[in-house]
N, C-alpha and C positions, 0 to 999 in steps of 0.2 A: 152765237154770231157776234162778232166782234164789231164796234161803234168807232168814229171816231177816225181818223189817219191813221195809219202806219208808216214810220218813216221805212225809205227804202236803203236797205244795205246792201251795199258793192265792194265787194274783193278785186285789187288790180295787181301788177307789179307795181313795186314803188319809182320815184321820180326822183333825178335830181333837185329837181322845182318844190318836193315835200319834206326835203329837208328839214327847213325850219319849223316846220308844223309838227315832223317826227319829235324834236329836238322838243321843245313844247312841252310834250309829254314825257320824252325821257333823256337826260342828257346824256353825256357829252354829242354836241354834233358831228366831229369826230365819225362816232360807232354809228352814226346813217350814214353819211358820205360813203365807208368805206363798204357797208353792206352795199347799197345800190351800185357802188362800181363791183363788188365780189360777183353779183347777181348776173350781172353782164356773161360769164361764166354758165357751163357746166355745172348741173349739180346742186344746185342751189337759187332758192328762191326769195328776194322778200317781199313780203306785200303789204298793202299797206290796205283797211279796213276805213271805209266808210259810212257813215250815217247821212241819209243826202248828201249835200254838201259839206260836212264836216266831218274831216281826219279824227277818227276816234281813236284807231291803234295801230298795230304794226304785226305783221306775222313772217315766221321765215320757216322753209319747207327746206330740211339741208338732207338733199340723198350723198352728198359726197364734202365732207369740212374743206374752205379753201385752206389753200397752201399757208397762206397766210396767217393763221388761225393757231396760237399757240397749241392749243387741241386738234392740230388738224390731221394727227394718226388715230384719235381715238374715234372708236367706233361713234357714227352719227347718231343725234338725233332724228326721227321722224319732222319734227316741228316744234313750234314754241308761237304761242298768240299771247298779247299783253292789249288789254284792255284795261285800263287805268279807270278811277273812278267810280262812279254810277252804273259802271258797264259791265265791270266783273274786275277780277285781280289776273296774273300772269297764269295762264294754265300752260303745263307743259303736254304732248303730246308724245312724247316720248314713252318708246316698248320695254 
């Protein structure tokens, strides 16, 4: 039996409003801006990982690479979760 709180975690899409908090943890802001407009889109997912109320990481779900995406003929990824810190390191999810 477990004592004590549990914080609660929440997987959303990410926001333009989370930018800075992505940034935070991993720079350029840049590479958030342009994922949450990619997201908008087909195919592709990011999300962003919460612990209550604090941005702890970011995940992106890519069934199809956008156009944009130097890589964007090479077979996708499954996913990629980056949890920095305390939290864990980048796992990749990828077949």
């Amino acid at each position: 039996m477990m004592t004590g709180s549990v914080a609660q975690i929440t997987v959303r899409d990410a926001a333009e409003t989370d930018v800075s908090a992505l940034t935070a943890i991993k720079q350029p802001d840049v590479l958030h801006q342009d994922r949450v407009q990619e997201a908008q889109g087909s195919g592709f997912r990011y999300l962003v990982v919460l612990c209550g109320p604090e941005l702890i990481g970011f995940a992106c779900l890519v069934f199809r690479r956008p156009a944009s995406w130097s890589s964007a003929n090479a077979r996708p990824e499954n996913g990629c979760l980056f949890l920095p810190g305390a939290f864990s390191t980048r796992k990749s999810m990828a077949t």
